[in-house]
C-alpha positions as CSV (number, residue, x, y, z in Angstrom):
1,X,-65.0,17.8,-24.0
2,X,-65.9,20.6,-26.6
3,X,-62.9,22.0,-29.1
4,X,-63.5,25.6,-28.0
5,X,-61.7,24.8,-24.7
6,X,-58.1,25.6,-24.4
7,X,-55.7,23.4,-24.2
8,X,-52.9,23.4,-21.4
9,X,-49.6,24.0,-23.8
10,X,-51.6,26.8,-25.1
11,X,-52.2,28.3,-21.9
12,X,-48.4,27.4,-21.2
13,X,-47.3,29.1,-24.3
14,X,-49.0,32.4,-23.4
15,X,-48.2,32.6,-19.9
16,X,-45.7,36.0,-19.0
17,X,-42.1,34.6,-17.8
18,X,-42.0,35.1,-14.0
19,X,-38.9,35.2,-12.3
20,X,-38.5,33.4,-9.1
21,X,-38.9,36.4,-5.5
22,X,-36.0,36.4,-3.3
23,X,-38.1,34.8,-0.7
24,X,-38.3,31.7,-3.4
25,X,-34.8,31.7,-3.7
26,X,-33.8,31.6,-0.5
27,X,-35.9,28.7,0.3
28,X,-35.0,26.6,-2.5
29,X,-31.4,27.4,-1.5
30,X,-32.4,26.3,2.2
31,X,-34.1,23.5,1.1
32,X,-31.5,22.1,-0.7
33,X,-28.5,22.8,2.2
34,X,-31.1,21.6,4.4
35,X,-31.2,18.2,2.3
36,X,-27.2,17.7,1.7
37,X,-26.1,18.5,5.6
38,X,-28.8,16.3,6.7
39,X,-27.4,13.9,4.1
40,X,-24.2,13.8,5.5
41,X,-25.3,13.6,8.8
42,X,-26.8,10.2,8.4
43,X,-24.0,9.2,7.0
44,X,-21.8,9.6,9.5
45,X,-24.2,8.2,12.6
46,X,-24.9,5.3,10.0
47,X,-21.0,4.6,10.4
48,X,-20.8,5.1,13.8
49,X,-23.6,3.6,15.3
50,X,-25.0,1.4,12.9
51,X,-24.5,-2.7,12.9
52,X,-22.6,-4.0,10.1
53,X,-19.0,-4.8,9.2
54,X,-16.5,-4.8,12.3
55,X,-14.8,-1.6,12.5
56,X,-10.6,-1.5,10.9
57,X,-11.9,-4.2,8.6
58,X,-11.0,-3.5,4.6
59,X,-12.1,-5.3,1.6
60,X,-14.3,-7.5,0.3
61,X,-16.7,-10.0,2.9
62,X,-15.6,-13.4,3.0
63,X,-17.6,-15.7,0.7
64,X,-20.4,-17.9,2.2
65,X,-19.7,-21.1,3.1
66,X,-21.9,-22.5,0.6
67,X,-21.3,-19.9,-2.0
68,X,-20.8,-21.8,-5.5
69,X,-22.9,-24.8,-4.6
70,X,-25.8,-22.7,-7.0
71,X,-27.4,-21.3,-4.2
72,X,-29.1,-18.0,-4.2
73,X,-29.1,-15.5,-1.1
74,X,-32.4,-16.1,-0.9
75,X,-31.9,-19.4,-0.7
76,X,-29.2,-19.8,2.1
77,X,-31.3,-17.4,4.0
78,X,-34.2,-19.8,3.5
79,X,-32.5,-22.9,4.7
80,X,-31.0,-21.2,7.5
81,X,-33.7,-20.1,8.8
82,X,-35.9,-23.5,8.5
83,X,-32.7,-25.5,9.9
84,X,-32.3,-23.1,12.8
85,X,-35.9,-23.2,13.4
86,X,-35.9,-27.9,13.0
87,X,-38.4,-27.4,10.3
88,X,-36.2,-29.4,7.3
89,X,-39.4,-30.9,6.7
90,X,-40.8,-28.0,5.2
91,X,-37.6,-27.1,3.7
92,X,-37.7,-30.5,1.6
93,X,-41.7,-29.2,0.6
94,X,-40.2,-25.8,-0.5
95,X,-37.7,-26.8,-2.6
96,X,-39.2,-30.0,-4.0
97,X,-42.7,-29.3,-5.1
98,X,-45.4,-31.9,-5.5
99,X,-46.7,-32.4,-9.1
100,X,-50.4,-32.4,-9.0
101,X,-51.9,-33.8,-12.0
């Protein structure tokens, strides 16, 4: 790339200030009403609609029953799943590794 080029913060530098047109205005203003009601929208149909927690209930979730044992979410999820499923087998393989060596 030869020196005689000009360089982009030069170019920046010498560039007239342009104020925004109405039009632009008036669409970033849209944009961004746009973006906050649907925002809110979601919101609410997430809390209506949505599965989660049962409805009137405050506070915290109950702890897992084996929260404390040293588990990690990923981990109870794990060995739910393989118990559900009959495969401890391959539970035992996941969490006991064989040395090779």
């Amino acid at each position: 790339m030869p020196d005689d080029d000009p360089k982009i913060a030069d170019e920046l530098r010498r560039m007239a200030y342009e104020p925004l047109l109405p039009a632009e205005k008036k669409l970033i203003a849209a944009s961004l009403a746009l973006g906050v009601v649907l925002l809110i929208a979601f919101i609410v149909l997430t809390r209506l609609f949505a599965p989660g927690r049962p409805q009137g209930r405050a506070g915290p979730l109950p702890a897992p029953p084996c929260a404390g044992q040293g588990l990690s979410a990923a981990n109870m999820i794990q060995s739910e799943a393989f118990a559900s499923a009959g495969r401890l087998d391959a539970l035992e393989a996941l969490t006991h590794p064989v040395e090779v060596g």
